[in-house]
C-alpha positions in Angstrom: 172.0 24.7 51.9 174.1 26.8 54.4 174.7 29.4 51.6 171.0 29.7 50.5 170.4 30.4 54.7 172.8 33.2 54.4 172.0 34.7 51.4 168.1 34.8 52.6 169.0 35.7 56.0 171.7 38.4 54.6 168.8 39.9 52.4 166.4 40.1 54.7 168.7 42.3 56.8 168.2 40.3 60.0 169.1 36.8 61.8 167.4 34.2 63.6 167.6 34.4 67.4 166.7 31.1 69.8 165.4 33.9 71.8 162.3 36.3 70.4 163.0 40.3 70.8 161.6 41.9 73.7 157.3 42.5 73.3 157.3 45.7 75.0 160.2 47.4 73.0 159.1 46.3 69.8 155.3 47.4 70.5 156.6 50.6 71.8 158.0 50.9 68.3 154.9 50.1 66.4 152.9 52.2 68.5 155.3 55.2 67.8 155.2 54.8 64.5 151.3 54.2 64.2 150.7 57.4 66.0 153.2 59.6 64.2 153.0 58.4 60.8 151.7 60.5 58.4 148.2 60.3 57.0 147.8 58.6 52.8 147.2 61.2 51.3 144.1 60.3 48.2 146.0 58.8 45.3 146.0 61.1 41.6 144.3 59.0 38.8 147.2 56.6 36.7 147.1 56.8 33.3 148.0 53.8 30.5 151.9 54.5 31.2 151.5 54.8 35.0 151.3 58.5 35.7 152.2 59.6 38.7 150.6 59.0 42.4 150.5 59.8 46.0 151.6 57.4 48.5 152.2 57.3 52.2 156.2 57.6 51.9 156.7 59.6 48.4 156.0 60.0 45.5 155.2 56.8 43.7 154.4 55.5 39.9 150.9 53.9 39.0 150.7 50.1 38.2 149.9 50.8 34.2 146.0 50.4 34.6 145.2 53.6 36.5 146.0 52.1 40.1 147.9 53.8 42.5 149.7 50.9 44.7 152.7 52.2 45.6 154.2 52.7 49.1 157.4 54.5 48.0 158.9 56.9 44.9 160.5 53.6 42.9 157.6 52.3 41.6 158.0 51.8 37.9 154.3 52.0 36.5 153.9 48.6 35.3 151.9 45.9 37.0 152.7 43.3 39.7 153.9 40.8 37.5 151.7 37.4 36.8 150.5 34.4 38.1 151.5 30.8 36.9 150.5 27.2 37.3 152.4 24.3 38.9 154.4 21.7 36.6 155.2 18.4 38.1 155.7 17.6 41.9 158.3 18.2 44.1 159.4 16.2 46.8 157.9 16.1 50.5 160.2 18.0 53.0 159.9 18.4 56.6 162.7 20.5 56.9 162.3 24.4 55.6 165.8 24.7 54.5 165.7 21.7 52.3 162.6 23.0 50.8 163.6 26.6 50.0 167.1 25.1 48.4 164.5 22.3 46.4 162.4 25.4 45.3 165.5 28.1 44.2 166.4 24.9 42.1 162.2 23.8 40.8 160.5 26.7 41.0 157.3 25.7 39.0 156.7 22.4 41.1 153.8 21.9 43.4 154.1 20.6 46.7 152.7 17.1 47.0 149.4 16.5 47.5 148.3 19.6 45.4 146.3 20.5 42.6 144.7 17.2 41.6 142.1 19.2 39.3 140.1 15.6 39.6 139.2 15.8 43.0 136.2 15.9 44.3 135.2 17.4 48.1 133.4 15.1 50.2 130.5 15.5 52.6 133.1 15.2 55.2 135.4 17.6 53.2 133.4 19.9 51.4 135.7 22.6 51.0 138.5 22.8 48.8 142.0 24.5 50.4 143.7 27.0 48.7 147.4 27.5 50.1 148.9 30.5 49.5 153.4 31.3 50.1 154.5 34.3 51.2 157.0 36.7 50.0 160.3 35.3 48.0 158.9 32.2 48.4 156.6 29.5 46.2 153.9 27.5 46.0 156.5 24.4 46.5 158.5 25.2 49.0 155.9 27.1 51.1 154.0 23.8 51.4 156.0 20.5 51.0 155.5 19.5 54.4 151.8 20.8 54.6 150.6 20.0 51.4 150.6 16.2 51.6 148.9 15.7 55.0 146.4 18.2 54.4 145.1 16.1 51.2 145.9 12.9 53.0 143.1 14.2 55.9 140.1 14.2 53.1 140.7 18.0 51.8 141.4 18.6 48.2 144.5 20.9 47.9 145.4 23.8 45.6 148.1 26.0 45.0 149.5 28.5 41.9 152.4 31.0 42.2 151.6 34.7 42.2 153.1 38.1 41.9 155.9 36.6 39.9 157.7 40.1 39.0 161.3 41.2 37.5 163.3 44.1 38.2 161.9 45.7 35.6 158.6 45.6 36.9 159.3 46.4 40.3 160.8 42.3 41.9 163.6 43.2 43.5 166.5 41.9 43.3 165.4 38.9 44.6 163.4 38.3 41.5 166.1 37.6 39.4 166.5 33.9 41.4 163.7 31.6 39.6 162.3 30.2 42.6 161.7 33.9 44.3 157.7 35.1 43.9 155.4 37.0 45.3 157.6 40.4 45.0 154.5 42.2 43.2 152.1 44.7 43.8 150.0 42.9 46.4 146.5 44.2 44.8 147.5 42.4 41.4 148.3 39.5 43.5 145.0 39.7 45.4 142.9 39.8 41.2 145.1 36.6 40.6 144.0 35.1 43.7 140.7 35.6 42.8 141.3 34.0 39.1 142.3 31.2 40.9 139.6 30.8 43.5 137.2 30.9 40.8 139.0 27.9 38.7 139.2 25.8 41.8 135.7 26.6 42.4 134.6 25.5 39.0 136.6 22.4 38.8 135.3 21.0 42.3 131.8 22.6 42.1 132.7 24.2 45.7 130.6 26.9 46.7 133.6 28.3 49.3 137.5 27.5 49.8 139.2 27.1 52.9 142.3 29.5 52.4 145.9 28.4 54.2 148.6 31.4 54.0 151.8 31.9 55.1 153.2 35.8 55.5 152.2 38.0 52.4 149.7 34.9 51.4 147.5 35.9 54.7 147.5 39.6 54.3 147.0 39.5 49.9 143.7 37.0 50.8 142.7 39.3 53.9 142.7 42.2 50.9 140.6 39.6 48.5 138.2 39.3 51.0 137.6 43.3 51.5 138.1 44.2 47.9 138.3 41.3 45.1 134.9 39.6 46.1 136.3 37.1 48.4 133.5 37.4 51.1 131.5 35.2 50.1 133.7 32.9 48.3 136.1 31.9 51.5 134.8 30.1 55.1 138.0 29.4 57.0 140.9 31.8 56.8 144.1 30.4 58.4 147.1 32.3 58.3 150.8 32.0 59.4 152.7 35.0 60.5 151.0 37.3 58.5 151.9 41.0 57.4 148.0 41.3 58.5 148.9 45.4 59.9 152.6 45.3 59.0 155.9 44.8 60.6 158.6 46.8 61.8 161.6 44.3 60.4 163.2 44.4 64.1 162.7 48.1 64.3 164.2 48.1 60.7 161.2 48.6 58.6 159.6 51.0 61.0 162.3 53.3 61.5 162.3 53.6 57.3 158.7 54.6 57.8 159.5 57.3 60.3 162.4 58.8 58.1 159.7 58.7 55.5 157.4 60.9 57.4 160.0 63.2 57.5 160.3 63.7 53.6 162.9 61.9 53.3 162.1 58.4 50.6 164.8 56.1 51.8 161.9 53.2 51.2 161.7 54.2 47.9 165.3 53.2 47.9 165.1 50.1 49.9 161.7 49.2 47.4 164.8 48.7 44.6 166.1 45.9 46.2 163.4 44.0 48.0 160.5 44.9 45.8 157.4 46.3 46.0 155.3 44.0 47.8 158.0 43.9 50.6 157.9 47.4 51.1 153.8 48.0 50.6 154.2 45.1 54.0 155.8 47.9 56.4 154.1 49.5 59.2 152.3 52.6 58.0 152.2 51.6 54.4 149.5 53.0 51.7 148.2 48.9 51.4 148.3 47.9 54.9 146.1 51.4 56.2 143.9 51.4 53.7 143.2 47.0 54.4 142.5 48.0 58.1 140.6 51.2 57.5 137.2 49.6 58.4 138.4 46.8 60.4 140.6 43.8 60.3 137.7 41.5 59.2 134.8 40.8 57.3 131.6 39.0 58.1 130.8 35.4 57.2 134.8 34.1 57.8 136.3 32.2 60.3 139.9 33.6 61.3 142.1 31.6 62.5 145.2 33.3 62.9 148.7 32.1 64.2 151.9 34.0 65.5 154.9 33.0 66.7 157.2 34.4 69.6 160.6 34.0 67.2 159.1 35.4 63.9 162.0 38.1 63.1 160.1 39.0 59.9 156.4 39.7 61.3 157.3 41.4 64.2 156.3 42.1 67.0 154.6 39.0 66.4 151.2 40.2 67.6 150.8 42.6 64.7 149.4 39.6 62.4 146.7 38.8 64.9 143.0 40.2 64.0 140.4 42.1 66.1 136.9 40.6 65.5 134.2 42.2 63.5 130.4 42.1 63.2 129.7 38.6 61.8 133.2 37.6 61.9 134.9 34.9 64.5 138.5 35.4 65.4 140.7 33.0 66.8 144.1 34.7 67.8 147.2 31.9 68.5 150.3 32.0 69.3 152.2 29.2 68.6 154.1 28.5 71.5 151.0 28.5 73.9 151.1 25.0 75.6 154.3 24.4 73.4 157.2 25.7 74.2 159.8 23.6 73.0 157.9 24.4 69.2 160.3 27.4 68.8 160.0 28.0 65.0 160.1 31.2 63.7 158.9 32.9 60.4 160.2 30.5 58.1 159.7 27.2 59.7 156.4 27.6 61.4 155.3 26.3 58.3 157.5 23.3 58.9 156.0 22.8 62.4 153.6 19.5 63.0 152.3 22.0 65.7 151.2 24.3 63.1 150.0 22.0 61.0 147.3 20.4 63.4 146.2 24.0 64.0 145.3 24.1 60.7 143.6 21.2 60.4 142.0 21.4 63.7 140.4 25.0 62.4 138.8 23.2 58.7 137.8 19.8 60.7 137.7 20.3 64.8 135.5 16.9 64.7 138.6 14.7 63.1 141.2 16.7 64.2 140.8 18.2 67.3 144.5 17.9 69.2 146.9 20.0 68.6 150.3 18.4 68.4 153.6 19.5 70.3 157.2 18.8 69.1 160.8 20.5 69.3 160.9 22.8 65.7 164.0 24.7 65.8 164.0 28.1 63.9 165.8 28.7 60.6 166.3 24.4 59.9 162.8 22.9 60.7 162.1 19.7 60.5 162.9 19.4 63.7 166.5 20.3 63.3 167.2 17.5 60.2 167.4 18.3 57.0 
């Protein structure tokens, strides 16, 4: 388990830190970059083979279907990869390092407590959940802790793995490892999202879903919401760390962006080894100006959207929270607020019982309405037992 920590934490380019990075030097940072990056410039038509695009840090490849998605010069012209169902169950885990080891192993397993495609919402319950991982992760090991207690409250629970890509088609090298998804384009993600949405829809006779997402899962249904015809079709969006306007890596994703504006594509570079998805999730990128271009939300949902002080991949951590629209509530939380001994970070927020009862709190305030406050250690979870 050690080794899979290091290998994640070694490819992600940054470690965990019991203490979070100083707020006023990191949003110094972001601000810089937001003011001085340059402006997208409008995207060339694709063609069948991916012809060639604009994008805001070189030239970049279309997706194969006449989409321009790229935030650097690697993009290789095919699509984003493909969706896929869950096979079997895995086991619960309240530890996140457990979990990610479980899923490298089972990557096609749901979490428990998901995708019982017999279950029926209740008057109590009349919205189905849809949870959604994040980047290199699944739909397994993004949710065996919260997968389980979520159903066991009343909600019927649903999950599916998407942007499954290889190399080839733009992964990463993290894609070659079978439990590692959601490197693809982030707009074919969002269209399998919405495939999805529509199945559970059918199957429970649901007129909304209740969306949980962790990371890239928060910003990808944000984008189905503006642009894949998720308005209508989602009440309560709850989301974990979110890429919502970007991050800056630690300064490490933003300084890329700045180089960029200089002419120079060294995230076309970095996009070969951490995919596209995790490069289209920087500050200043083509996806995340054009999902913020005519605000952060859209009317009709409820946002409920939580941070952490330790998240060392959204950061600074504010960056995922939402400014509220016309017709739109927003509820902007951050994690350790009246908890501080909860001190997960990116990873294991979604192995916090704190988290957790935010979420259920935000789909049923009348059952649930106390939040929950225990010792979650960053990196382990679980609180610090595997």
């Amino acid at each position: 388990m050690m080794g899979v920590s290091v290998l994640v934490m070694g490819i992600a380019g940054v470690g965990a830190s019991a203490e979070p990075p100083a707020d006023a030097t990191e949003q110094a940072l972001a601000d810089y970059i937001a003011a001085g990056r340059k402006a997208a410039p409008v995207a060339d038509s694709g063609s069948a083979s991916g012809s060639a695009c604009n994008s805001g840090s070189g030239a970049g490849s279309g997706n194969g279907s006449g989409d321009c998605y790229g935030g650097s010069g690697s993009s290789s012209g095919l699509s984003g990869g493909y969706a896929s169902d869950t096979v079997g169950y895995g086991p619960p885990m309240t530890s996140w390092l457990a979990a990610f080891g479980h899923g490298l192993l089972n990557p096609d397993v749901a979490p428990p407590g998901a995708n019982d495609w017999n279950c029926k919402p209740t008057a109590e319950h009349p919205r189905p959940v849809v949870m959604l991982h994040g980047t290199w992760m699944n739909a397994y090991n993004g949710f065996a802790y919260m997968g389980q207690p979520i159903k066991d409250a009343g909600f019927c629970t649903f999950t599916f793995n998407y942007g499954r890509s290889n190399l080839v088609q733009g992964g990463g090298l993290g894609s070659v490892l079978p439990g590692v998804m959601g490197t693809g384009y982030i707009q074919d993600s969002a269209k399998q999202l919405a495939t999805f949405v529509d199945r559970v829809l059918a199957a429970t006779g649901s007129a909304e879903v209740d969306i949980v997402a962790h990371s890239q899962g928060g910003s990808m249904a944000n984008w189905y919401t503006k642009f894949e015809g998720g308005a209508d079709k989602v009440q309560n969006l709850i989301t974990y760390g979110a890429t919502h306007h970007g991050t800056s890596l630690v300064g490490i994703g933003a300084l890329g962006r700045a180089i960029n504006n200089f002419g120079i594509d060294i995230l076309g570079f970095i996009e070969i080894f951490v995919g596209h998805a995790g490069i289209q999730q920087t500050i200043g990128s083509d996806f995340v100006n054009r999902l913020n271009a005519n605000g952060d939300t859209v009317p009709g949902v409820d946002y409920t959207i939580v941070g952490t002080r330790y998240d060392e991949i959204t950061n600074p951590y504010d960056l995922t929270f939402l400014r509220p629209g016309p017709g739109a509530s927003v509820q902007n939380i951050t994690l350790q607020d009246g908890c501080e001994q909860d001190v997960s970070d990116h990873l294991t927020i979604m192995y916090s019982p704190r988290a957790l009862s935010i979420a259920l709190r935000a789909m049923d305030p009348v059952g649930h309405p106390n939040l929950e406050c225990t010792f979650n250690p960053w990196l382990i979870g679980g609180g610090g037992q595997l």
